[in-house]
Structure formats: C-alpha cells, structure tokens
Backbone bond lengths (Angstrom), bond angles and torsions (degrees), N, CA, C in turn:
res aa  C-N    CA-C-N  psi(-1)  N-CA   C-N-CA  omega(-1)  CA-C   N-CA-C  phi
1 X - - - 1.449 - - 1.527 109.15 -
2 X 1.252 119.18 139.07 1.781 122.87 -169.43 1.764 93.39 -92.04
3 X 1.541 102.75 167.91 1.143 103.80 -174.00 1.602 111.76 -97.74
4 X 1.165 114.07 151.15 1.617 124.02 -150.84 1.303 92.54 -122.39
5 X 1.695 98.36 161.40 1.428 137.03 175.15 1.510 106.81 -139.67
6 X 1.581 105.66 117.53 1.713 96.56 -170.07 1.824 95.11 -170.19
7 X 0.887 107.71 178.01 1.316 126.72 -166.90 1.634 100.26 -97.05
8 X 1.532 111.87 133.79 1.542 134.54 -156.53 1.860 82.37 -81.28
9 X 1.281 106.82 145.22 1.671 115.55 -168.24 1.914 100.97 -104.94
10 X 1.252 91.26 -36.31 1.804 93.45 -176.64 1.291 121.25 -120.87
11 X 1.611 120.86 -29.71 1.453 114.55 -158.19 1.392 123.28 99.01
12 X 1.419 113.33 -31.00 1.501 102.28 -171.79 1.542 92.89 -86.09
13 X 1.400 175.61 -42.99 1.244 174.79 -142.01 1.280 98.93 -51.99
14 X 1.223 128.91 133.14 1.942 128.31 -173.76 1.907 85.96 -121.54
15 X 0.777 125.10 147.82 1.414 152.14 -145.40 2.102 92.16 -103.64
16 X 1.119 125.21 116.85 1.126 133.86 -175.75 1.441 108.04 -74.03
17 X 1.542 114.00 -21.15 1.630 118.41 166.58 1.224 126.87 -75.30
18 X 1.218 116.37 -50.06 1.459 130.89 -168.20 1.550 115.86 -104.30
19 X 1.395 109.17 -26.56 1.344 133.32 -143.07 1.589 118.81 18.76
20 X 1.376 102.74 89.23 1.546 117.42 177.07 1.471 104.49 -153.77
21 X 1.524 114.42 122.45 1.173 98.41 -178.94 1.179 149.10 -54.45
22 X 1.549 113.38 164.21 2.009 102.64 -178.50 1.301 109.57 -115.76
23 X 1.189 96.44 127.64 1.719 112.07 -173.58 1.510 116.60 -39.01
24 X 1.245 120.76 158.07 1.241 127.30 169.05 1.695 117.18 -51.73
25 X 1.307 135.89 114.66 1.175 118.19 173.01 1.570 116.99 94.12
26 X 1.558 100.46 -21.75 1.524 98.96 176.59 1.964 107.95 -74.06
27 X 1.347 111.60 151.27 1.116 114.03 -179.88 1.452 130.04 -60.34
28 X 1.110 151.57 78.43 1.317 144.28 -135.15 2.118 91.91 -123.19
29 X 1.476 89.17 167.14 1.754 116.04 -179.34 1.189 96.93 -124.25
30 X 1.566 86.98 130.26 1.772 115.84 171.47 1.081 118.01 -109.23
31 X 1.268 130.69 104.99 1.866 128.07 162.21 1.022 116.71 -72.29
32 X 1.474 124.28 116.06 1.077 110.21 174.54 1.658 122.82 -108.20
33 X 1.808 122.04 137.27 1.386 118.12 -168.56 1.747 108.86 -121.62
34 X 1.226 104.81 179.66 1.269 102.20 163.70 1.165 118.12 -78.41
35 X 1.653 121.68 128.10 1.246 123.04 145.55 1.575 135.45 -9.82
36 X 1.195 97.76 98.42 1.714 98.60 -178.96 1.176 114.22 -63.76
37 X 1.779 124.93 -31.62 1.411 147.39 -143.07 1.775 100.89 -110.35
38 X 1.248 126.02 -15.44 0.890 109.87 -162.11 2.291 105.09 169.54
39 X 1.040 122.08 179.74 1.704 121.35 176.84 1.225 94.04 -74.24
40 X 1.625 95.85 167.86 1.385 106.65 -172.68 0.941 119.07 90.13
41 X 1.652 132.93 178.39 1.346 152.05 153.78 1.329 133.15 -73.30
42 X 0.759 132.76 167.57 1.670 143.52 147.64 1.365 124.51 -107.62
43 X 1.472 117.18 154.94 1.812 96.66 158.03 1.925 94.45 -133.28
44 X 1.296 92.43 167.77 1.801 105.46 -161.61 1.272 88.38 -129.02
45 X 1.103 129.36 127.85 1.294 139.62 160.39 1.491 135.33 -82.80
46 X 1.735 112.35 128.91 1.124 109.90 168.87 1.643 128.07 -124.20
47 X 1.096 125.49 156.20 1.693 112.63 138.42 1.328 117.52 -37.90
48 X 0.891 115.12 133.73 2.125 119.79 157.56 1.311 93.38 -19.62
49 X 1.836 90.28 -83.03 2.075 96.45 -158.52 1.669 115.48 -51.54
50 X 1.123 109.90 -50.51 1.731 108.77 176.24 1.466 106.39 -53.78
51 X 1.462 130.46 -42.93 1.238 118.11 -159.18 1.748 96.46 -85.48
52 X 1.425 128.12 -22.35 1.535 133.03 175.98 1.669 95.10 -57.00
53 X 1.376 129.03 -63.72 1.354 155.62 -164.60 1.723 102.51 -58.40
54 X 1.026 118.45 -58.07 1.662 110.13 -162.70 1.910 94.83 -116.19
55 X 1.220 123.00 -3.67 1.504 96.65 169.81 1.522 102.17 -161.37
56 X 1.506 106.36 85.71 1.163 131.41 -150.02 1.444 103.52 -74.11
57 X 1.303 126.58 -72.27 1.281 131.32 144.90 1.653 126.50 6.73
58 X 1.319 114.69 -116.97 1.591 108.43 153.06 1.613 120.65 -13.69
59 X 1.519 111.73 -43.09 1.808 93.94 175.58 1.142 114.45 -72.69
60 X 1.079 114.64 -26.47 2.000 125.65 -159.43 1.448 74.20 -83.06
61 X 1.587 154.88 -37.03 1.555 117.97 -157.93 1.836 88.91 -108.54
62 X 1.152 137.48 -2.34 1.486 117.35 153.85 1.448 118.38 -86.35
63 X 1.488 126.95 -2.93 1.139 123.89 -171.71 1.668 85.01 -89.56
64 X 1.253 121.30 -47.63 1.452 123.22 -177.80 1.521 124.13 -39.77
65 X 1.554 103.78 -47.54 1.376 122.76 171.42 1.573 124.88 -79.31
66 X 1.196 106.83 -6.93 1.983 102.37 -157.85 1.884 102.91 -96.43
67 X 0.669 96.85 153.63 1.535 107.58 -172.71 1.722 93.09 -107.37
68 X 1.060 108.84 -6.82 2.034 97.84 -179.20 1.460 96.29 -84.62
69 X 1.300 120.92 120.97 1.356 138.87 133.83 1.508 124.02 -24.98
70 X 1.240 123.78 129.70 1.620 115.44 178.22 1.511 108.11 -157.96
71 X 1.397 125.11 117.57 1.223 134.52 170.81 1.906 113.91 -11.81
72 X 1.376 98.31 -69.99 1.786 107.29 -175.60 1.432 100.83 -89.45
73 X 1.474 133.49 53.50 0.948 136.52 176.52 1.533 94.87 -84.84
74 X 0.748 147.03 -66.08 1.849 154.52 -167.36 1.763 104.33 -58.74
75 X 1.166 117.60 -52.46 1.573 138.77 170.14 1.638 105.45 -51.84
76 X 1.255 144.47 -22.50 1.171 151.15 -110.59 1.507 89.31 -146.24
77 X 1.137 100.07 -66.32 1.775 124.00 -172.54 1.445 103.16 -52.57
78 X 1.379 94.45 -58.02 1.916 114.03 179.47 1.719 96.31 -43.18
79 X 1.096 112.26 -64.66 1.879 125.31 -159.49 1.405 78.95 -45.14
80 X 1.583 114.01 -86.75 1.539 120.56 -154.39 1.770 108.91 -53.41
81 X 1.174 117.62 -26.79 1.912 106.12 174.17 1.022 92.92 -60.24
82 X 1.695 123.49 -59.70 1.533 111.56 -162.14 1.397 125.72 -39.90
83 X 1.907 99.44 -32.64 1.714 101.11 -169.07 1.310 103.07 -90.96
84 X 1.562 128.24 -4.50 1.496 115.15 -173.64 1.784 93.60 -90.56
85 X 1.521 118.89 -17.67 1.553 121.44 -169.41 1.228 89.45 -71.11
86 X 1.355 140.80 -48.45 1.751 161.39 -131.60 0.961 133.61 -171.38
87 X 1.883 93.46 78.99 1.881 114.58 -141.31 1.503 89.93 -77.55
88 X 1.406 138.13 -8.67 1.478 125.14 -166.26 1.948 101.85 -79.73
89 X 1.399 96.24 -30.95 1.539 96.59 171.69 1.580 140.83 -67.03
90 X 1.974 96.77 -3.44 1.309 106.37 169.61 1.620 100.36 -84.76
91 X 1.245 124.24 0.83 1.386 114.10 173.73 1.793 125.47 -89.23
92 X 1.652 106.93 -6.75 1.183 102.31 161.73 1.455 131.12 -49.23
93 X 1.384 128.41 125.39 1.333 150.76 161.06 1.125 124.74 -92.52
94 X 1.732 114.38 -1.60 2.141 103.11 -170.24 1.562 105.14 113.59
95 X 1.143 95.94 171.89 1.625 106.90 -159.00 1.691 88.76 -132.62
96 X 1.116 109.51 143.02 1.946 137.89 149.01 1.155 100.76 -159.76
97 X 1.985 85.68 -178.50 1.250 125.34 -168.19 1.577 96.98 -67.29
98 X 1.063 105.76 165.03 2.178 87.81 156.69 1.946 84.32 -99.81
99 X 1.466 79.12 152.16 1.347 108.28 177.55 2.015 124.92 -66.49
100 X 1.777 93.12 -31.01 1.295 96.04 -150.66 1.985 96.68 -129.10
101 X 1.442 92.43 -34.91 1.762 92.13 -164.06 1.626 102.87 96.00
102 X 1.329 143.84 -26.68 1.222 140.62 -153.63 2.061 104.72 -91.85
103 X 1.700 119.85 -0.47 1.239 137.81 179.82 1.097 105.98 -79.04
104 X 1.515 121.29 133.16 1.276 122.85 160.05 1.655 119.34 -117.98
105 X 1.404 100.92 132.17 1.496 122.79 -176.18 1.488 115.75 -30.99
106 X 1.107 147.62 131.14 1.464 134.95 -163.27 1.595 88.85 -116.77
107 X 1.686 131.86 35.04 0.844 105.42 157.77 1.572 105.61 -137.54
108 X 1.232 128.37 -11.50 1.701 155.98 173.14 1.719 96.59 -108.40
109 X 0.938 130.08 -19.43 1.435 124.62 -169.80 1.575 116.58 66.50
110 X 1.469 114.02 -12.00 1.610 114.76 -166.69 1.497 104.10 -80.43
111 X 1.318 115.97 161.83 1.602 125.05 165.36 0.889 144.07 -62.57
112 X 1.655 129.97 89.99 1.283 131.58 -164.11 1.679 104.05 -60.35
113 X 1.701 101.08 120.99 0.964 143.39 157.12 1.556 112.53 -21.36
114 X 1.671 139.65 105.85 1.139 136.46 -159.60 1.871 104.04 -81.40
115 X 1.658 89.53 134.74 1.622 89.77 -171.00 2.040 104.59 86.37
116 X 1.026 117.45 8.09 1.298 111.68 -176.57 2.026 106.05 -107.36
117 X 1.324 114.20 144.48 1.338 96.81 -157.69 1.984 92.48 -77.10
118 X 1.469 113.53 168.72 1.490 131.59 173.00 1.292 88.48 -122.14
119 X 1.737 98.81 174.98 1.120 119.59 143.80 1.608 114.74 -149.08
120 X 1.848 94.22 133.18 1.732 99.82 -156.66 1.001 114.23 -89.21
121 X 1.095 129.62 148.92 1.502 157.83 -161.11 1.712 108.15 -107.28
122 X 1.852 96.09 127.72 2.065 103.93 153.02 1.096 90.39 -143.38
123 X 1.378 80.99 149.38 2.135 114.68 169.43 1.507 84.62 -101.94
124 X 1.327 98.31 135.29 1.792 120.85 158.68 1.456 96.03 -87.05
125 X 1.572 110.77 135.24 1.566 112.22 174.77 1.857 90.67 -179.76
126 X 1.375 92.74 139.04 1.636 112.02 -175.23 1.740 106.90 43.46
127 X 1.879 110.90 48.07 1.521 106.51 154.08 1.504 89.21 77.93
128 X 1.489 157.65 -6.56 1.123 133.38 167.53 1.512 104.69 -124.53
129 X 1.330 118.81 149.51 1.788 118.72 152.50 1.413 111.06 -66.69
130 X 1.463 107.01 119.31 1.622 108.20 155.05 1.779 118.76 -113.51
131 X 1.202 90.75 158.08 1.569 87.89 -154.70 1.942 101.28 -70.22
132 X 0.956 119.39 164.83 1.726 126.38 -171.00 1.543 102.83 -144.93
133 X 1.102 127.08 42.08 1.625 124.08 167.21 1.328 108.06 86.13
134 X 1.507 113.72 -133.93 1.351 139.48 -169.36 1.577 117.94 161.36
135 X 1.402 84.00 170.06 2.163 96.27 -153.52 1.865 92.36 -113.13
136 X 1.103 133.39 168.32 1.121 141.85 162.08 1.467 99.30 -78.63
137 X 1.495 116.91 140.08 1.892 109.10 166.21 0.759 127.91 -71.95
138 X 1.914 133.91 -14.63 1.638 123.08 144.83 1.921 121.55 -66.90
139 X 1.271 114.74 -5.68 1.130 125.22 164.53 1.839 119.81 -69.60
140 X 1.649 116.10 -26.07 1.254 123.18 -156.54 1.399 108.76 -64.68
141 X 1.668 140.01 -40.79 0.700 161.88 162.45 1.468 99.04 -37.80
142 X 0.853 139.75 -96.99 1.631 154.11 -150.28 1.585 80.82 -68.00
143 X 1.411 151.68 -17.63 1.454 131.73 -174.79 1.337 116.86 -115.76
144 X 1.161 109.64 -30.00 1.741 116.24 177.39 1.847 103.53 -103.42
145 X 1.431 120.80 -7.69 1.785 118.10 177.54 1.623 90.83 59.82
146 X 1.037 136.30 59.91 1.260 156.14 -176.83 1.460 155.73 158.28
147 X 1.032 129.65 159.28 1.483 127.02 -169.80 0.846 100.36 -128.00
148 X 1.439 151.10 -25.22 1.458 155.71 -166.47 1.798 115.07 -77.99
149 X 1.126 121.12 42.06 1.468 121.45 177.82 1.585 109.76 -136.76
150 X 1.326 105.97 37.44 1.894 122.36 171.31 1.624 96.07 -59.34
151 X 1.225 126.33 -49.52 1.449 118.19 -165.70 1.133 132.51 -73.76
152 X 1.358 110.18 -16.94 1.232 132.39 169.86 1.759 111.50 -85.23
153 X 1.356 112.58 -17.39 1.414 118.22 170.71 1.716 108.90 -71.13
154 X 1.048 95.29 -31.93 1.849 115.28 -160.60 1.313 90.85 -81.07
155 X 1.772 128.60 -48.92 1.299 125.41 -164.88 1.642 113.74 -78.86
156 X 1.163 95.31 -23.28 1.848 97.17 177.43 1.317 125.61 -118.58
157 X 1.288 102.06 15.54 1.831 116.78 172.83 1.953 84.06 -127.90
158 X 1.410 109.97 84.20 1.749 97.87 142.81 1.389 125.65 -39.01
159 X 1.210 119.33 -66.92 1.253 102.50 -155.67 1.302 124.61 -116.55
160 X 2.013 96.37 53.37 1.352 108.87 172.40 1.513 116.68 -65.55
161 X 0.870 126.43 132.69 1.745 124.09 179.10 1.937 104.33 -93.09
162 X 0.818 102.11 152.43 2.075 108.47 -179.60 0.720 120.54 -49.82
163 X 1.458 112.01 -48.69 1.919 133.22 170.73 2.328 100.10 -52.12
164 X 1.424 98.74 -46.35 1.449 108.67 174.71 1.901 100.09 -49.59
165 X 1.266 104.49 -84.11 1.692 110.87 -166.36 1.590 115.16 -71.79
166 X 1.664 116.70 10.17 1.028 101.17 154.11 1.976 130.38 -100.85
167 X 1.809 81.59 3.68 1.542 91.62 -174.21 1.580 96.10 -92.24
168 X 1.538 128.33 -26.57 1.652 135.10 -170.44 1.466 85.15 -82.63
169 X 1.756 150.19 -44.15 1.349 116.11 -177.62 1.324 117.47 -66.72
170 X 1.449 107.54 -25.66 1.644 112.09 -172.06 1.755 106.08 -54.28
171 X 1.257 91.10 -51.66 2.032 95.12 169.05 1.028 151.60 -57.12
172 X 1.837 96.90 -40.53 1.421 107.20 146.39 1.378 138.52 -64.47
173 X 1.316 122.99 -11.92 1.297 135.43 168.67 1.535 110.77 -97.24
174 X 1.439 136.05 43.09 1.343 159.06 -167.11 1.528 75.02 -117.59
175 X 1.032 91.28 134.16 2.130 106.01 150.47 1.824 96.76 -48.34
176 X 1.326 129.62 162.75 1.326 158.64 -167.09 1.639 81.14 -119.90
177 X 1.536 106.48 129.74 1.429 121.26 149.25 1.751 115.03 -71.85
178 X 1.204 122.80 -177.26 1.241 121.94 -151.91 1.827 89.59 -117.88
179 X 1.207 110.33 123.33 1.470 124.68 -163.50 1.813 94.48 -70.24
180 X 1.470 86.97 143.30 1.746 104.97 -171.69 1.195 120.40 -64.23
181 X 1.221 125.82 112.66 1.923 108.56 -178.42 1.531 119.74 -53.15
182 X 1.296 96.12 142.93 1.270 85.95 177.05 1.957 99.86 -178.39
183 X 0.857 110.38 -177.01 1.514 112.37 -176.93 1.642 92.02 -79.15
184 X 1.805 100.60 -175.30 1.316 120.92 -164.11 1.563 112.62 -52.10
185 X 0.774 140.95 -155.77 1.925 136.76 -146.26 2.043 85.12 -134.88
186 X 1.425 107.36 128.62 2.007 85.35 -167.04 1.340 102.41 -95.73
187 X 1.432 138.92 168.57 1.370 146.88 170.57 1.069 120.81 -38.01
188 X 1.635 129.75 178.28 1.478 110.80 168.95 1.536 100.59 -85.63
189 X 1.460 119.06 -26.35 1.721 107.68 179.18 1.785 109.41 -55.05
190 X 1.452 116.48 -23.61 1.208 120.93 -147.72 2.076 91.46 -82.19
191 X 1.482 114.00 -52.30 1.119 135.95 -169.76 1.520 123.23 -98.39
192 X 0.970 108.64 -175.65 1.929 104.08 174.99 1.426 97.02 -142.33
C-alpha cells in the first residue's frame, strides 16, 4: 500500500509525531510499513506538518501522489526537502532547558550546561521514534549543517513562549564548537 494523504475518518488516530490527536476530517499522512506483527502493511499516522518534519521522504512521495489539495502544500514540501537536504534535522524533537547538567552534547561530546537550552533528538528505527539525546543550540549548526529547523522547534515544544525562541535563536546563531573526534555517530539503541 503507497503512502497517503487523506482526510482523518474518526478522530481517534494520535499522530506518530506529536502524539496528539488528529481531528476528524482533518487532512492527515499515512506511512505506510511492513507489518512487524504479522503480512501485510501497516499505516502510521501523521499530521501533514509532523509527518513533513520527522519523515520527510515518505511525505515528499504521498505529497507527489495525492490528489488532495492543501493550503501549506508548497510550505510543507519546503520543510521536508530541507530534511531530505539535512537528514539530521528530521531528528528534531523540541527544545528545553536540560534538566540536570549531567547530558552530553552529541555533537562536542561536552556537558550541556544545567538550565542551558538543548535541542532533543529521535532516530526513527523499527516504525517508532526513540529518543537519541540532544545537542547544545550553539552546537546546532556544526550538527544538523543548518539553522533552518525553528519550526519544528515551535511544533514540538508547545509551550515555547517568544521570549523562549528568541533566547534558543540567539544560541543558535553562536559560532558551533568543533565536533569531538571520535568514531562513527552510535544508534539510538547504542546512546540515550
């Protein structure tokens, strides 16, 4: 089964990005995979924007195929090229504080600074997001080869406030320290 763009039939479907449900009727993206459980397929549900944002790929080939019309259809397209140009940016999850100070940067390796903003990281692998750490926001640059993934900060941090995302651009526009040597970048099973 190809992956779809279509209108939500019931409401109960919780959104594989955000996990919040998608309204009845609202236009939602379906990935569809193989059955882990059994033959056949599956389909995974998204929002448009979450499913443009974390599985860029698959949207760009139902947006290709779908005959449904959609306002941020062009806006949408843009998000997901960006993440197929700068696949580390389909791993945004949202922005905080770190909680503890005890995190280390997955792109300098050093310890994000407690009370200092991140931004958190999932690897998609076996049909679910698992979480993969987080980068310092003067780190983002030197780890994602970009600055362009504000919307995706906005879409998976609710309740960033302005005063919030105008202090996380200020950081991200810090020069990038120079990423830690080290062997290849490890899985999310490998890391936290």
């Amino acid at each position: 089964m190809p992956h779809v763009i279509e209108p939500a039939t019931t409401g109960r479907a919780k959104c594989r990005g955000c996990g919040e449900k998608i309204a009845s009727g609202e236009l939602r993206f379906g990935e569809s995979l193989p059955n882990p459980f059994g033959e056949g397929d599956t389909t995974h549900w998204f929002h448009l924007e979450c499913g443009a944002y974390k599985r860029p790929e698959p949207y760009l080939e139902a947006l290709a195929a779908t005959s449904q019309p959609h306002q941020d259809a062009e806006r949408l397209r843009g998000e997901a090229q960006r993440g197929v140009d700068h696949p580390r940016v389909a791993r945004v999850n949202g922005a905080e504080r770190d909680p503890s100070g005890r995190a280390a940067c997955r792109h300098c390796r050093q310890k994000i600074e407690k009370g200092a903003w991140r931004i958190q990281l999932v690897f998609f692998e076996d049909g679910r997001f698992t979480p993969a750490g987080s980068v310092h926001a003067p780190c983002c640059q030197g780890y994602f080869e970009t600055t362009e993934f504000v919307p995706r900060l906005v879409r998976f941090t609710p309740g960033l406030t302005g005063a919030d995302l105008a202090e996380i651009q200020t950081e991200i526009a810090k020069p990038s320290p120079p990423a830690a040597p080290s062997g290849p970048e490890p899985s999310a099973t490998e890391s936290s």
